[in-house]
The first five atom37 places (N, CA, C, CB, O) and aatype in JSON, in Angstrom:
{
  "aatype": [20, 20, 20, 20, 20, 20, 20, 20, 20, 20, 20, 20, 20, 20, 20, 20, 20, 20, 20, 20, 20, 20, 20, 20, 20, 20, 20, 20, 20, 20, 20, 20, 20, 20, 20, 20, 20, 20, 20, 20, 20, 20, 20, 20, 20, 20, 20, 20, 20, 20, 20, 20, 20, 20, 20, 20, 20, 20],
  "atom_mask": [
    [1, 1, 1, 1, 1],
    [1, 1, 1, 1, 1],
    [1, 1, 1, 1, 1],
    [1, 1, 1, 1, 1],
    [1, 1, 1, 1, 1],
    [1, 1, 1, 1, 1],
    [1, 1, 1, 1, 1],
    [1, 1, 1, 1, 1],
    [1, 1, 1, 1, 1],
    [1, 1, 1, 1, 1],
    [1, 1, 1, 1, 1],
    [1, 1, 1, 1, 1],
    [1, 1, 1, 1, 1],
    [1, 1, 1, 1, 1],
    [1, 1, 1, 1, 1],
    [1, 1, 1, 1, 1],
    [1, 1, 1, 1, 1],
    [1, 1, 1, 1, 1],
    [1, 1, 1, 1, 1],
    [1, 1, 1, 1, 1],
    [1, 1, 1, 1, 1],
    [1, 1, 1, 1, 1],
    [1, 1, 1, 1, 1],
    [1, 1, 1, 1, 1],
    [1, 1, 1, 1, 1],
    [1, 1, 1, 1, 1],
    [1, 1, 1, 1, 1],
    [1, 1, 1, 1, 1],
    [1, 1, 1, 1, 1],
    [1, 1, 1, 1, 1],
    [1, 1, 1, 1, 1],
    [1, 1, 1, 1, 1],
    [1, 1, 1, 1, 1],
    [1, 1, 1, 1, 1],
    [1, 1, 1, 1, 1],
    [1, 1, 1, 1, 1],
    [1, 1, 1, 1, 1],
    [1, 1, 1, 1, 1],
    [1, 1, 1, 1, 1],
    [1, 1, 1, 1, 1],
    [1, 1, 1, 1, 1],
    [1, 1, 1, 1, 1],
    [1, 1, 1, 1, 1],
    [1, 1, 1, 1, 1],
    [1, 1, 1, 1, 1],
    [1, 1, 1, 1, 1],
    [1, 1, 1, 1, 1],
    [1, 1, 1, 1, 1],
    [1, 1, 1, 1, 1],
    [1, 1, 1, 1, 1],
    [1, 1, 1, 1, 1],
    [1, 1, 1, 1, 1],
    [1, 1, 1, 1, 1],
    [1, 1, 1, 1, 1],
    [1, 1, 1, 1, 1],
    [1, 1, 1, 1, 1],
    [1, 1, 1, 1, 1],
    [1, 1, 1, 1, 1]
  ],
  "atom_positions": [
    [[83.88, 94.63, 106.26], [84.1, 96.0, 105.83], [82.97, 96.88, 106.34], [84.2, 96.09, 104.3], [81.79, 96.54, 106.29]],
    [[83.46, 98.13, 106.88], [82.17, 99.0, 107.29], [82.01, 99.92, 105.9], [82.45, 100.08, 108.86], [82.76, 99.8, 104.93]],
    [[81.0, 100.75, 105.98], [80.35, 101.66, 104.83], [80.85, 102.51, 103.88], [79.64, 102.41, 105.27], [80.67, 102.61, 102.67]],
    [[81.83, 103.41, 105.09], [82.77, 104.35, 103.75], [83.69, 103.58, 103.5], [83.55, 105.9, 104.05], [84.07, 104.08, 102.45]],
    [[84.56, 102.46, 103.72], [85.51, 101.26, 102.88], [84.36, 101.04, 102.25], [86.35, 99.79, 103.67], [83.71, 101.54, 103.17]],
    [[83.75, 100.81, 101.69], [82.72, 99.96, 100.63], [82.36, 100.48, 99.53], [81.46, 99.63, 101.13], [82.22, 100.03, 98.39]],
    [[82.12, 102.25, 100.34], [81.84, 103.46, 98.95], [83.23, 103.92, 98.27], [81.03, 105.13, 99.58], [83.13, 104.55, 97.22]],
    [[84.47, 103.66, 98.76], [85.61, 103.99, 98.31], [86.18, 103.03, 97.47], [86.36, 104.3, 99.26], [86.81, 103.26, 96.44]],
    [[85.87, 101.63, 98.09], [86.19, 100.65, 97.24], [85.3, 101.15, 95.47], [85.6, 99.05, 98.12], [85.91, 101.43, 94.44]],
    [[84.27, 101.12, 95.6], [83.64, 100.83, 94.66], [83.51, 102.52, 93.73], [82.27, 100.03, 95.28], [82.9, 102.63, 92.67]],
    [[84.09, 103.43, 94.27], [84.68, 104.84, 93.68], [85.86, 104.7, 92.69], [85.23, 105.78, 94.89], [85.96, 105.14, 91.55]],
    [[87.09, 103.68, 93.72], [88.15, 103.35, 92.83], [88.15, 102.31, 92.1], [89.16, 103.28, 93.37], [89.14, 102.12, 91.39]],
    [[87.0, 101.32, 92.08], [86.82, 100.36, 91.04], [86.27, 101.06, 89.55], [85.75, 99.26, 91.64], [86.59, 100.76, 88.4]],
    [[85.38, 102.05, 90.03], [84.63, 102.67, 88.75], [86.04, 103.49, 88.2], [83.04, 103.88, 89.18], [86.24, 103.42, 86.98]],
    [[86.64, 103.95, 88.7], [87.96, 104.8, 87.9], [88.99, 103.65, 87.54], [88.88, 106.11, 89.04], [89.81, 103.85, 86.64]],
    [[88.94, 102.53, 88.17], [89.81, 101.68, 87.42], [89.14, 101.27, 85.97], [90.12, 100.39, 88.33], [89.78, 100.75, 85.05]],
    [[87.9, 101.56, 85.93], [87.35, 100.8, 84.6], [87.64, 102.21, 83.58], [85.34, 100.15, 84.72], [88.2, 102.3, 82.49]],
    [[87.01, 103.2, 84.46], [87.29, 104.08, 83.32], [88.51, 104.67, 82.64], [86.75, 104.95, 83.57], [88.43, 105.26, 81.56]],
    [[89.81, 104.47, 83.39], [91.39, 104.53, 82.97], [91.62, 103.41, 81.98], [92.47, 104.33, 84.3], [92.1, 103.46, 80.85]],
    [[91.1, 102.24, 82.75], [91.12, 100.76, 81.8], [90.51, 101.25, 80.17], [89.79, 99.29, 82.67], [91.4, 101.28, 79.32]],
    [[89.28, 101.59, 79.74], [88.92, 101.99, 79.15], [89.39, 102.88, 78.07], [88.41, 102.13, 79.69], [89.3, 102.66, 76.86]],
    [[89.89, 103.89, 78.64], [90.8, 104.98, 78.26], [92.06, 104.03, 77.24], [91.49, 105.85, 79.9], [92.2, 103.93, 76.02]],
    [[92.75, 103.5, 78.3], [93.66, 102.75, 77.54], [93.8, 101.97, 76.33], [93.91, 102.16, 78.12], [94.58, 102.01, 75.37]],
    [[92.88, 101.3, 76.63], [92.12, 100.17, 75.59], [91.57, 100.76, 73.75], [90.42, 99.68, 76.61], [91.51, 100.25, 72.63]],
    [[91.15, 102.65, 74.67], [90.68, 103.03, 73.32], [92.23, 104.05, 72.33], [88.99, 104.18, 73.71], [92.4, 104.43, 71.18]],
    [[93.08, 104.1, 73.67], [94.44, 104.88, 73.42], [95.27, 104.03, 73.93], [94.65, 106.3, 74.06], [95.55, 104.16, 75.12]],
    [[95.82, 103.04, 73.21], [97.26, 102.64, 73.86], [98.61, 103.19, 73.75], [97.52, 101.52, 73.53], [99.66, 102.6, 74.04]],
    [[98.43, 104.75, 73.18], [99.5, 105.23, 73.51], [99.63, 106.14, 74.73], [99.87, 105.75, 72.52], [100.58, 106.89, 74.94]],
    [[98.56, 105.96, 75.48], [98.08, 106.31, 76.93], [98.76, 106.0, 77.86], [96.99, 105.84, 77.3], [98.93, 106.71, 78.85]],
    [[99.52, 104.33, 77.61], [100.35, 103.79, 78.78], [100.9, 104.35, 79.4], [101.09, 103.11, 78.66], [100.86, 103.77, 80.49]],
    [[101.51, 105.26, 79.49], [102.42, 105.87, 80.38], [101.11, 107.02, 81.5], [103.84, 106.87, 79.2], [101.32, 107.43, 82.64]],
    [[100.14, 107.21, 80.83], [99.27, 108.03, 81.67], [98.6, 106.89, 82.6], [98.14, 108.96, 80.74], [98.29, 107.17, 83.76]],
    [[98.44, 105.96, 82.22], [97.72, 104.58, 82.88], [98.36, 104.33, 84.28], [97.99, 103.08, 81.87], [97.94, 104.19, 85.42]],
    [[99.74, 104.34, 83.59], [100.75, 103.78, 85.17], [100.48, 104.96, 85.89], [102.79, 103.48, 85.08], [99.97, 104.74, 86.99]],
    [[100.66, 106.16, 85.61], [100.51, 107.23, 86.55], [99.48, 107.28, 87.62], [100.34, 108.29, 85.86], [99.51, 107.64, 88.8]],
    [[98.41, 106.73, 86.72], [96.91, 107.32, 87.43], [96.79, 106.04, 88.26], [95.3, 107.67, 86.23], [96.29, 106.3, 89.36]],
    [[97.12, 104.56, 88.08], [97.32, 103.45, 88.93], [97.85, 103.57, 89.78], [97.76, 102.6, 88.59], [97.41, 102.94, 90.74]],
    [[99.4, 104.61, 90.09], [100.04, 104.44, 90.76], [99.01, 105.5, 92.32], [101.53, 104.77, 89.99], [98.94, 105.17, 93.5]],
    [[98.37, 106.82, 91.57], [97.87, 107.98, 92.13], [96.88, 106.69, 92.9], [97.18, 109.43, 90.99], [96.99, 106.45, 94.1]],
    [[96.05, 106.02, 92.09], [94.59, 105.45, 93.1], [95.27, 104.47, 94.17], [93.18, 104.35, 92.06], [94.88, 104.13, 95.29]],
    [[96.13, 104.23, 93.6], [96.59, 103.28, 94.6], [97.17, 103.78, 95.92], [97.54, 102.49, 94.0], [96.66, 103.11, 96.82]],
    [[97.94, 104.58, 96.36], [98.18, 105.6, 97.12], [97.0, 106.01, 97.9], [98.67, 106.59, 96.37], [96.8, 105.75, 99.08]],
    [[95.88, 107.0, 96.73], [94.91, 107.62, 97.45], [93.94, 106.13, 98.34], [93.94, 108.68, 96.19], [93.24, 106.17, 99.35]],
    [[94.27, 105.06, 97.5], [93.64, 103.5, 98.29], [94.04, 103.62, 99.66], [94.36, 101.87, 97.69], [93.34, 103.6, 100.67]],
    [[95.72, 103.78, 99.48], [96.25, 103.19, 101.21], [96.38, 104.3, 102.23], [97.94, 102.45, 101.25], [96.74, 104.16, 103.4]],
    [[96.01, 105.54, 101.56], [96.23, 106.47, 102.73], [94.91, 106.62, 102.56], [97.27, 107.8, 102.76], [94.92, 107.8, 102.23]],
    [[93.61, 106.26, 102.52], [92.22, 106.22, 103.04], [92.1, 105.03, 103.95], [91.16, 106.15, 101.88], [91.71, 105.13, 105.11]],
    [[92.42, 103.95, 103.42], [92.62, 102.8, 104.49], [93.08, 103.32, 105.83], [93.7, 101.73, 104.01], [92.31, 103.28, 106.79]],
    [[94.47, 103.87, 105.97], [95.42, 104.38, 107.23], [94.84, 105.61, 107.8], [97.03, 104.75, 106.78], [95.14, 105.98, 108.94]],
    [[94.06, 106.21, 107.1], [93.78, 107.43, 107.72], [95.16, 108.62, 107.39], [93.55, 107.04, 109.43], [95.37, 109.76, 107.81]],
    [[95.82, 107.83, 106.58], [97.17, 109.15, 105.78], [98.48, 108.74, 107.07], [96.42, 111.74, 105.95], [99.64, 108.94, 106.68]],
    [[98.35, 108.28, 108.32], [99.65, 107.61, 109.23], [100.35, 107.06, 109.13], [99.67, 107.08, 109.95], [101.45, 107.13, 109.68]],
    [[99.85, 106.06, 108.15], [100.69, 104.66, 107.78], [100.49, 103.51, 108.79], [102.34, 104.94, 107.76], [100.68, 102.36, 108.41]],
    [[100.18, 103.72, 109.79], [99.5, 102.54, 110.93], [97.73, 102.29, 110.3], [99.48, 103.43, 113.02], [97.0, 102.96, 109.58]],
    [[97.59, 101.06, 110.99], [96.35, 100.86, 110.63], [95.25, 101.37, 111.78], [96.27, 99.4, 110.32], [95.44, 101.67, 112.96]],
    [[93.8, 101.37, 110.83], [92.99, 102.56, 111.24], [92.7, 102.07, 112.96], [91.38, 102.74, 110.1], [92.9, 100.87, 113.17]],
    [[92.26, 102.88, 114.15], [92.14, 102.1, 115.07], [90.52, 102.05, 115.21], [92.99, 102.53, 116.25], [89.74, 102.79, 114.62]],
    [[90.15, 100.89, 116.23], [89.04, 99.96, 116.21], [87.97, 100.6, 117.27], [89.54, 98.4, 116.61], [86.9, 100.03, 117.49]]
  ]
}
């Protein structure tokens, strides 16, 4: 992995804890949980792709 994959990884790990969190202290949150999982996950693969959908080139 190069540098900005590493700072992004570890951007969307800290918001996974803090949604996780969220949940844990509101479980009637679930439905905001899936949302915001579904949002990082997205904002995950179109930072990976560069937003193309092909992978990044070398």
């Amino acid at each position: 992995m190069n540098g900005p994959l590493d700072l992004r990884v570890l951007v969307l790990l800290l918001a996974s804890v803090v949604v996780g969190y969220i949940a844990y202290m509101h479980p009637a949150a679930g439905g905001a949980v899936v949302v915001a999982t579904t949002v990082v996950t997205l904002l995950y693969l179109l930072m990976g792709t560069g937003g193309s959908g092909s992978p990044p080139p070398r």
